[in-house]
Jmol script that loads the backbone (N, CA, C; Angstrom):
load data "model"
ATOM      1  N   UNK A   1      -1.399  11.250 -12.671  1.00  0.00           N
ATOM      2  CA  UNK A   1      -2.296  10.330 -12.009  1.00  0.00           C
ATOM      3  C   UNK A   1      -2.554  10.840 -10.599  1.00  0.00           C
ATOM      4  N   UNK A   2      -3.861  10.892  -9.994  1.00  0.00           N
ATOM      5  CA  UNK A   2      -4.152  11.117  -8.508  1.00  0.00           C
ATOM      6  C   UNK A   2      -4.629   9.983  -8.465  1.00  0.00           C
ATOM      7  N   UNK A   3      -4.012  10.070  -6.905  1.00  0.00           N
ATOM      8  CA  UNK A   3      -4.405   8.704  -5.948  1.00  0.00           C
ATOM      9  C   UNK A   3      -4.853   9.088  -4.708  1.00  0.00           C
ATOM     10  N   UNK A   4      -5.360   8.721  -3.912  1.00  0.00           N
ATOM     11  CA  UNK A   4      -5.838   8.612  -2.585  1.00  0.00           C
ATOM     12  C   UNK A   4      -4.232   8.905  -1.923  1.00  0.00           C
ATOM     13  N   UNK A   5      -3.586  10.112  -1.122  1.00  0.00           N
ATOM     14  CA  UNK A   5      -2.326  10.455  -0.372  1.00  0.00           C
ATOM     15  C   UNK A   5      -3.206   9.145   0.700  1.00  0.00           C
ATOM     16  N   UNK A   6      -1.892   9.521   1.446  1.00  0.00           N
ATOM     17  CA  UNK A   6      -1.581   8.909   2.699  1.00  0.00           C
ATOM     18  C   UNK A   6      -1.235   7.756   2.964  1.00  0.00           C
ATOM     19  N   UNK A   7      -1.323   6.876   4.264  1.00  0.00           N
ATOM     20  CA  UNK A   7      -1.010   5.450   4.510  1.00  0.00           C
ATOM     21  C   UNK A   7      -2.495   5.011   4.237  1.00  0.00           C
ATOM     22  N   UNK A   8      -2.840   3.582   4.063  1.00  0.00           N
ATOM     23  CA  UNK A   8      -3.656   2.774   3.911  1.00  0.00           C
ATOM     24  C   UNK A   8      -3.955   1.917   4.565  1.00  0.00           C
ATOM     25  N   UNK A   9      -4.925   1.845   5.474  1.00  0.00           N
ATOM     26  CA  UNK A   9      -5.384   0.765   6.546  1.00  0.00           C
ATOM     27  C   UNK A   9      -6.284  -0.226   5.748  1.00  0.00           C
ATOM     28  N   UNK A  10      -5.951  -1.110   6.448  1.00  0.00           N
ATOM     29  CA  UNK A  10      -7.418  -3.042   6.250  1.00  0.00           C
ATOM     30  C   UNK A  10      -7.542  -2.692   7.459  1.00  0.00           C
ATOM     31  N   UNK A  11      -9.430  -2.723   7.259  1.00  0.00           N
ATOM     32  CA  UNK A  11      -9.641  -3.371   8.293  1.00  0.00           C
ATOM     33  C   UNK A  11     -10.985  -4.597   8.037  1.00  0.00           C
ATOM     34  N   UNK A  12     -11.582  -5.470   8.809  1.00  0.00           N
ATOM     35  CA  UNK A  12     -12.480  -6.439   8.463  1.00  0.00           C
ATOM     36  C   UNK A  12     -13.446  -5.506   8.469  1.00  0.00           C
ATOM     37  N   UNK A  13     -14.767  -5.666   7.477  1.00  0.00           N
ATOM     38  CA  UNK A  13     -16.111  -5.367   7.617  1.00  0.00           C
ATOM     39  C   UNK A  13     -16.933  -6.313   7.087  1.00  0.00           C
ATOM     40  N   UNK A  14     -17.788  -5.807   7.362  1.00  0.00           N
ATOM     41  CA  UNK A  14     -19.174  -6.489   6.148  1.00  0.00           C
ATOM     42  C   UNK A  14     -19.445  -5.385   4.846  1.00  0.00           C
ATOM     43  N   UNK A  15     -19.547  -6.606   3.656  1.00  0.00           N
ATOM     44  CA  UNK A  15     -19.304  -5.602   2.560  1.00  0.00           C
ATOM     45  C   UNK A  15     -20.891  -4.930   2.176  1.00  0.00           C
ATOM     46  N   UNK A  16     -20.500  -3.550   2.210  1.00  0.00           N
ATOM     47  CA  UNK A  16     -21.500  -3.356   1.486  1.00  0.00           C
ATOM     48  C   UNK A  16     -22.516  -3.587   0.165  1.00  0.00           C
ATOM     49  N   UNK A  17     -21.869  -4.069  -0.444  1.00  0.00           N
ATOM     50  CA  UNK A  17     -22.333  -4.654  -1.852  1.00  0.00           C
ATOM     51  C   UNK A  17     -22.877  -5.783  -1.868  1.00  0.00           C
ATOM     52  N   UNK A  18     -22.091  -6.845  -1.160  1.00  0.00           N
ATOM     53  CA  UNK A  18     -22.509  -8.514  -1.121  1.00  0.00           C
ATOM     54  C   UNK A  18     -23.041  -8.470   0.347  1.00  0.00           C
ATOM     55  N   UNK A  19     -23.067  -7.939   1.596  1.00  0.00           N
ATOM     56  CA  UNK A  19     -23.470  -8.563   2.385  1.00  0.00           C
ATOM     57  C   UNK A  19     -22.001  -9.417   3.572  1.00  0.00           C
ATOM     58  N   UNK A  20     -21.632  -9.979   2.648  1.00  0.00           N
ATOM     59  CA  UNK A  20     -20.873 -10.544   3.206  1.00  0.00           C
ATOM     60  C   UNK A  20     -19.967 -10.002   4.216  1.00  0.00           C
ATOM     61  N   UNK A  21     -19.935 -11.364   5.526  1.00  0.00           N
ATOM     62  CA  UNK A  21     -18.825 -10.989   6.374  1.00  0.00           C
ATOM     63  C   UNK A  21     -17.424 -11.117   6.419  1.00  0.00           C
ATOM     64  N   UNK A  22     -16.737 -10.907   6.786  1.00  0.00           N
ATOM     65  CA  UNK A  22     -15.028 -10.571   6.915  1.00  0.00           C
ATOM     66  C   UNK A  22     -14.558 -10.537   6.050  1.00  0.00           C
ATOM     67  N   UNK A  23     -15.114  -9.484   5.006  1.00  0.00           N
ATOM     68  CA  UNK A  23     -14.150  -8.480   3.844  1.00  0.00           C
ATOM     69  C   UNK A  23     -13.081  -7.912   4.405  1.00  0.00           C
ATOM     70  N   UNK A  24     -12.313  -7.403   3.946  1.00  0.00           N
ATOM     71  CA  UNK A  24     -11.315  -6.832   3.589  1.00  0.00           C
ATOM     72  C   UNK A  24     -11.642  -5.541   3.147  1.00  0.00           C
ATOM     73  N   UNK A  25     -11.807  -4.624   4.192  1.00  0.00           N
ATOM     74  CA  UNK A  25     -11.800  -3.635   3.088  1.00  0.00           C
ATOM     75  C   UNK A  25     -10.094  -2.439   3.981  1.00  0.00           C
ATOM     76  N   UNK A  26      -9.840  -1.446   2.349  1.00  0.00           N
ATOM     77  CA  UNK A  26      -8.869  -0.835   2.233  1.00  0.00           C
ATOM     78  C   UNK A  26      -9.447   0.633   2.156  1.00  0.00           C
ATOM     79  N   UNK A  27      -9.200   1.287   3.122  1.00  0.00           N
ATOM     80  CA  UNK A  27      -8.863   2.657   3.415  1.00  0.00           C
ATOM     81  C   UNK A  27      -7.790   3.613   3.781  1.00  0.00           C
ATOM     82  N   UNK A  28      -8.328   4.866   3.521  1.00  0.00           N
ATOM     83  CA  UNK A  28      -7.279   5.986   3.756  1.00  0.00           C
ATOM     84  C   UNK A  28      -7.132   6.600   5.121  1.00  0.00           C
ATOM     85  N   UNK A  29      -6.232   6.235   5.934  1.00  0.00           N
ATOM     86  CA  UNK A  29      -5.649   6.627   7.560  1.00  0.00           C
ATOM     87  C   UNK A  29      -6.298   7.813   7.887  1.00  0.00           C
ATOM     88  N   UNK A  30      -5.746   9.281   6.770  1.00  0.00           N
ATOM     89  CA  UNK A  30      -6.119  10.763   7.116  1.00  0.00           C
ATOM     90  C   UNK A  30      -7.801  10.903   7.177  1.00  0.00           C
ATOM     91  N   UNK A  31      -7.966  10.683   5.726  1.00  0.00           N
ATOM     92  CA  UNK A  31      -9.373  10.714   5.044  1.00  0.00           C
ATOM     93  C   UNK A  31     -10.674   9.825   4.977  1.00  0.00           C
ATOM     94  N   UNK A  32     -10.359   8.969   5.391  1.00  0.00           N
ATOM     95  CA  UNK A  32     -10.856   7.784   5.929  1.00  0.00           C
ATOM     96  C   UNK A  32     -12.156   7.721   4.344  1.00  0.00           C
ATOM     97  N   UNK A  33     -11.058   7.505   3.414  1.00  0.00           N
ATOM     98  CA  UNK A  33     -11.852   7.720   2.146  1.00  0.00           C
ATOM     99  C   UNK A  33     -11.579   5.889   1.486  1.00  0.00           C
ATOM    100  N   UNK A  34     -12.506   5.340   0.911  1.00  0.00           N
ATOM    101  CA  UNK A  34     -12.790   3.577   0.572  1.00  0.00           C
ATOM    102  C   UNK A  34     -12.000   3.666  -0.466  1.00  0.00           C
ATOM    103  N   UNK A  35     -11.351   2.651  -0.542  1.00  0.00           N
ATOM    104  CA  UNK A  35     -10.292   2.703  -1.508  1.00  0.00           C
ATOM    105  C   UNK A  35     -10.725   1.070  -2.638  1.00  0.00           C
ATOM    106  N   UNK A  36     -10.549   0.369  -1.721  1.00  0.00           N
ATOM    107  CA  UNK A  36     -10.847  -0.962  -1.995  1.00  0.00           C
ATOM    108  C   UNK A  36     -11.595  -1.922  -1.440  1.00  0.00           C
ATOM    109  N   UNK A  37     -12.483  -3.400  -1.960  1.00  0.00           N
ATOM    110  CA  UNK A  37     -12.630  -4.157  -0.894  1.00  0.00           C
ATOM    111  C   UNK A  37     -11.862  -5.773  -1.430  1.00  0.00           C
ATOM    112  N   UNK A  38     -11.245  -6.460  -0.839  1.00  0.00           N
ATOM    113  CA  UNK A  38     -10.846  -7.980  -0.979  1.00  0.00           C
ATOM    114  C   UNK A  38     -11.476  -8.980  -0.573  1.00  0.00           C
ATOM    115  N   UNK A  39     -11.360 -10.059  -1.111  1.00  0.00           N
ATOM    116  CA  UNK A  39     -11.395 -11.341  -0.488  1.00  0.00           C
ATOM    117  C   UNK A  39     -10.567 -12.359   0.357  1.00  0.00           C
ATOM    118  N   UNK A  40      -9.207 -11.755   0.146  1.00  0.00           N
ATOM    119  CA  UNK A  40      -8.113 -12.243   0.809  1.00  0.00           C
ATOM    120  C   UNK A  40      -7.314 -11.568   1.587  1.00  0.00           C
ATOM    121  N   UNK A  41      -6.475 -12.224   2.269  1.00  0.00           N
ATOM    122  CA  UNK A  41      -5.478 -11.364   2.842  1.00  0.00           C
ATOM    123  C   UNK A  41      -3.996 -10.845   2.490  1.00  0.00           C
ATOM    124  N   UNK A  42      -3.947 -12.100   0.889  1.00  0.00           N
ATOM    125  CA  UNK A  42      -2.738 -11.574   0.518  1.00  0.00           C
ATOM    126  C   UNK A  42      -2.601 -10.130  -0.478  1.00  0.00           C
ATOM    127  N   UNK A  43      -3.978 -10.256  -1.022  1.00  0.00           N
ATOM    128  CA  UNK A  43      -4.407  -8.641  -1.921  1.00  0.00           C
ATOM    129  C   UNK A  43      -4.752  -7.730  -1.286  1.00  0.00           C
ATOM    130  N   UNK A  44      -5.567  -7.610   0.092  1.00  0.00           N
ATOM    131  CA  UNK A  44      -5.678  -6.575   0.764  1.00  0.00           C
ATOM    132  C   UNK A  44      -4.040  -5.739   1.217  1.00  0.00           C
ATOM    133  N   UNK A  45      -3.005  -6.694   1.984  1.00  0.00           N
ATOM    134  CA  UNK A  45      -1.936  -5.769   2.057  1.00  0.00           C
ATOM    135  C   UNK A  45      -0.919  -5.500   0.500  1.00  0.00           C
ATOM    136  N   UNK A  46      -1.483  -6.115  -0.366  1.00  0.00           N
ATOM    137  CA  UNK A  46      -0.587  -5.433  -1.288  1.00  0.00           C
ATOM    138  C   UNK A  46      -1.130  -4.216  -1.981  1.00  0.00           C
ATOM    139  N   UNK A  47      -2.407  -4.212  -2.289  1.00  0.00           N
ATOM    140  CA  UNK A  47      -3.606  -2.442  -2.301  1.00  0.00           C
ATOM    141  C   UNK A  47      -2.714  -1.883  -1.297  1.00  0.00           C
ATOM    142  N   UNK A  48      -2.736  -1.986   0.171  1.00  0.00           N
ATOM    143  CA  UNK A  48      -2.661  -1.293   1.178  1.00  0.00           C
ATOM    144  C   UNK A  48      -0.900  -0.537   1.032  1.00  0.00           C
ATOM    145  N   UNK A  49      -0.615  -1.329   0.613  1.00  0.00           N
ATOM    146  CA  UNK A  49       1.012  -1.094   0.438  1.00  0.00           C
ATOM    147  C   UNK A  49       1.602  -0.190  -0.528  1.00  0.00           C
ATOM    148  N   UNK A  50       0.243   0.333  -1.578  1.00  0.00           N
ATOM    149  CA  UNK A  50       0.495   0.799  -2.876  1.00  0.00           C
ATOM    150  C   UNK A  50       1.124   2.141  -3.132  1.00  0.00           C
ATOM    151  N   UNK A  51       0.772   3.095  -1.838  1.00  0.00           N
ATOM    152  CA  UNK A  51       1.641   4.559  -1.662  1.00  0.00           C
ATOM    153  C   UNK A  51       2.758   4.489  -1.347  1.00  0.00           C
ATOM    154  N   UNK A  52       3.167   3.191  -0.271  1.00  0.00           N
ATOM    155  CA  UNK A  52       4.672   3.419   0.054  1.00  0.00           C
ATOM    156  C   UNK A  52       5.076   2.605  -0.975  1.00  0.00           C
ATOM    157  N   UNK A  53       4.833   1.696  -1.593  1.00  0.00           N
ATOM    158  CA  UNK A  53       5.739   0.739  -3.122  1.00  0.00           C
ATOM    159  C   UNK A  53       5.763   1.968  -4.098  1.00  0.00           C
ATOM    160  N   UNK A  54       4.702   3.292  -4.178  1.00  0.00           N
ATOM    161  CA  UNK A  54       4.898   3.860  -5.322  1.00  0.00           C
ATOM    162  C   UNK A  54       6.262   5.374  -4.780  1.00  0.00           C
ATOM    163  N   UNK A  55       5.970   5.559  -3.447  1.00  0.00           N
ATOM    164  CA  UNK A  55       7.111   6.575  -3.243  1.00  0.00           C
ATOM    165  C   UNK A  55       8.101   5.562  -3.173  1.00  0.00           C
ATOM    166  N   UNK A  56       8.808   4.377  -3.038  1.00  0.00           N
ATOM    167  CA  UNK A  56       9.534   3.935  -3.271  1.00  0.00           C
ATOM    168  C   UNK A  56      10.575   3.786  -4.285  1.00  0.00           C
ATOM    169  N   UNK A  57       9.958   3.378  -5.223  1.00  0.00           N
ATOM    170  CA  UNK A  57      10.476   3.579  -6.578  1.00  0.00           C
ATOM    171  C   UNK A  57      10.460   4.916  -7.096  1.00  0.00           C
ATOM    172  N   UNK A  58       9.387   5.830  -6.310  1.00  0.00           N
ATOM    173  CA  UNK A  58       9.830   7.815  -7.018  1.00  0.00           C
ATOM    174  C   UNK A  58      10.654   7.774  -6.396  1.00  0.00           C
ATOM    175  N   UNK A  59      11.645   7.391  -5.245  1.00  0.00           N
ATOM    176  CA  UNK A  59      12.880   7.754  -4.576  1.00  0.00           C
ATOM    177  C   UNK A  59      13.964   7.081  -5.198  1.00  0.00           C
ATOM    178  N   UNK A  60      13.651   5.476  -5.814  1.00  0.00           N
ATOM    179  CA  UNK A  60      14.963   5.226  -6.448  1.00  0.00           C
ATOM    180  C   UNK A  60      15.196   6.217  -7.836  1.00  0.00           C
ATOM    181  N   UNK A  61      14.122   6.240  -8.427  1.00  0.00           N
ATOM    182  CA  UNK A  61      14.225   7.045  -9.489  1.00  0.00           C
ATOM    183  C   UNK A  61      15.365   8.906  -9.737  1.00  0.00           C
ATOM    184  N   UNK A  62      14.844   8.953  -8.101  1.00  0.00           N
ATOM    185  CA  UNK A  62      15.513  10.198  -8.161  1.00  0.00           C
ATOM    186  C   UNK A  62      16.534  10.245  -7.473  1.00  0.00           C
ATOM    187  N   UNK A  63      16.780   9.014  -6.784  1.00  0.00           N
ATOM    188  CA  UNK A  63      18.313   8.676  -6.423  1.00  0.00           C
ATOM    189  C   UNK A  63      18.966   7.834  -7.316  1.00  0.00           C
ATOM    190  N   UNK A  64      18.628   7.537  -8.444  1.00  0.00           N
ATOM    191  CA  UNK A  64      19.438   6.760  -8.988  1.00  0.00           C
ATOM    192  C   UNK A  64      20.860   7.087  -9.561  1.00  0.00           C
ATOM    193  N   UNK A  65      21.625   8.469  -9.616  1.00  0.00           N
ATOM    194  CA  UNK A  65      22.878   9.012  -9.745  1.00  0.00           C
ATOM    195  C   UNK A  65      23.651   9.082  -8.114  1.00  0.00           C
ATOM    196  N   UNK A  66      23.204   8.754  -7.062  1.00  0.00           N
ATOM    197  CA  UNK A  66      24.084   8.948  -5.974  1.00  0.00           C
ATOM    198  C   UNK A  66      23.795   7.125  -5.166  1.00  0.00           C
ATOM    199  N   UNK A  67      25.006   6.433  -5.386  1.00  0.00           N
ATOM    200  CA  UNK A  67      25.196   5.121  -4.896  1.00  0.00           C
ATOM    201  C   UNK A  67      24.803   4.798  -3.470  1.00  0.00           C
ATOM    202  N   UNK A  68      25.174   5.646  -2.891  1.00  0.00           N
ATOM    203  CA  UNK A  68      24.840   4.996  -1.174  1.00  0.00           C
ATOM    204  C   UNK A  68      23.178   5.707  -0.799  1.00  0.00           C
ATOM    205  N   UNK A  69      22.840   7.228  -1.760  1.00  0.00           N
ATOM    206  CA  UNK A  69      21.861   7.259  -1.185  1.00  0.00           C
ATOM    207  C   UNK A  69      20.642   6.072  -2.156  1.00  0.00           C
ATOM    208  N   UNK A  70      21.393   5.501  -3.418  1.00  0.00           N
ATOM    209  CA  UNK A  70      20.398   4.828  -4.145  1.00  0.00           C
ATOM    210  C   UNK A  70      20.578   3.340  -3.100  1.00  0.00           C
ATOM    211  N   UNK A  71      21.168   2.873  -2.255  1.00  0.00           N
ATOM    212  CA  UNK A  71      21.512   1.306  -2.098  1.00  0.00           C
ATOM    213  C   UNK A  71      20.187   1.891  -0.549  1.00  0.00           C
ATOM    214  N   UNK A  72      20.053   2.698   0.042  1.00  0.00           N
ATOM    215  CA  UNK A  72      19.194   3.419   0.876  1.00  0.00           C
ATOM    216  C   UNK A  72      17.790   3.035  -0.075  1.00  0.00           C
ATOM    217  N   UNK A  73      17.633   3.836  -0.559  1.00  0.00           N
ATOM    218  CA  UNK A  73      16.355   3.826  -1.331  1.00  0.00           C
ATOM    219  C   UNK A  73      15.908   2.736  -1.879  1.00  0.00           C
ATOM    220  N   UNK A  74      16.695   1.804  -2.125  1.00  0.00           N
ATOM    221  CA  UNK A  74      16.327  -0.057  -2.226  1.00  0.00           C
ATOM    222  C   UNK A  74      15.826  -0.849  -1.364  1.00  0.00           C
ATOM    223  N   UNK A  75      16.687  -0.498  -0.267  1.00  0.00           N
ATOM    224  CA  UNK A  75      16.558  -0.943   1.019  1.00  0.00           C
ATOM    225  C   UNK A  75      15.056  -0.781   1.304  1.00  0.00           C
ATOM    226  N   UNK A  76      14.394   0.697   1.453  1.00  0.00           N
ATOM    227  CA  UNK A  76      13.288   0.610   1.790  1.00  0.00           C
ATOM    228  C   UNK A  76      12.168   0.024   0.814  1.00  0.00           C
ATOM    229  N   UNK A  77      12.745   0.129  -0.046  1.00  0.00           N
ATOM    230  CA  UNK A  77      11.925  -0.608  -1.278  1.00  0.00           C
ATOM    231  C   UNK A  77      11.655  -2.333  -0.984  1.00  0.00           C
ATOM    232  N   UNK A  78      12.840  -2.699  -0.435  1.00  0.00           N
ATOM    233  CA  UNK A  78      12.874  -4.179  -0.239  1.00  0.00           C
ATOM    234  C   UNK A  78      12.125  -4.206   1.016  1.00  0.00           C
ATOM    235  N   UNK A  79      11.910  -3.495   2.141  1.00  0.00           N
ATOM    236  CA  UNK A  79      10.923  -3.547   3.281  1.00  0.00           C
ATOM    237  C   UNK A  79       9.560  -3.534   2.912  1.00  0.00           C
ATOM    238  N   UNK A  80      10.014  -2.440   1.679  1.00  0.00           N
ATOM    239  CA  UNK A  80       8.212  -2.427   1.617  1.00  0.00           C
ATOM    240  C   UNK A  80       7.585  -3.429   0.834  1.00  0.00           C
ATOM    241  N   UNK A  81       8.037  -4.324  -0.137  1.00  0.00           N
ATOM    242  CA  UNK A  81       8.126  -5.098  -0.633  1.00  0.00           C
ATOM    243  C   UNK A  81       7.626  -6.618   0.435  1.00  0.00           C
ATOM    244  N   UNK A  82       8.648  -6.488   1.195  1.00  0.00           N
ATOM    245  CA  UNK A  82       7.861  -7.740   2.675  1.00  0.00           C
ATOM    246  C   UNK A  82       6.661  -7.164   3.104  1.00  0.00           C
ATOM    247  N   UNK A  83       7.039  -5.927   3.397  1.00  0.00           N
ATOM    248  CA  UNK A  83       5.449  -5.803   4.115  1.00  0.00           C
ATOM    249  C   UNK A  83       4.167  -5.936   3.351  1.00  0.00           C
ATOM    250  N   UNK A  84       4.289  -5.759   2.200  1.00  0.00           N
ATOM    251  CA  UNK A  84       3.360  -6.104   1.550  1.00  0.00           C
ATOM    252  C   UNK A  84       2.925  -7.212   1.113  1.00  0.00           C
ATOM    253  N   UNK A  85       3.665  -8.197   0.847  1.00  0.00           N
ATOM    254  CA  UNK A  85       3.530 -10.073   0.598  1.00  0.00           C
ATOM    255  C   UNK A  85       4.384 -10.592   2.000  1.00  0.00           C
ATOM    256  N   UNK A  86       4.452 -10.173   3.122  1.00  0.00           N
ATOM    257  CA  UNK A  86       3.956 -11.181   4.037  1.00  0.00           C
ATOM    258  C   UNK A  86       2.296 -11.637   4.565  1.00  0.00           C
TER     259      UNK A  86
END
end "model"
wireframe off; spacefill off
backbone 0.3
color backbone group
């Protein structure tokens, strides 16, 4: 699967499609390539959140035979996890 690398910014626009004001839209930090647009604010940061939730779990995955570095690799999993549904 390819995805859009990097971190993922929201920021408000007007959507191109509808017109409408204070979308949500989701882009790429480096590439500044459109990823997504929302209606809300609780789906925009969870799109936005989707590279670090997915290296997250590739890190528990490949820590999952070493205990302290796997209880590490949760940890950030559980941050990224808030940051994304606060």
């Amino acid at each position: 699967m390819k995805h859009t690398k990097g971190n993922w910014k929201i920021t408000k626009s007007i959507a191109p499609h509808t017109g409408l004001q204070d979308e949500l839209e989701i882009s790429s930090n480096e590439s500044h390539e459109w990823i997504a647009l929302c209606h809300n604010e609780a789906n925009a940061k969870l799109i936005a959140a989707a590279p670090d939730l997915l290296e997250a779990l590739e890190q528990i995955i490949e820590d999952y035979n070493d205990g302290e570095v796997l209880q590490q690799s949760i940890n950030k999993a559980k941050k990224t996890i808030k940051t994304a549904t606060e």
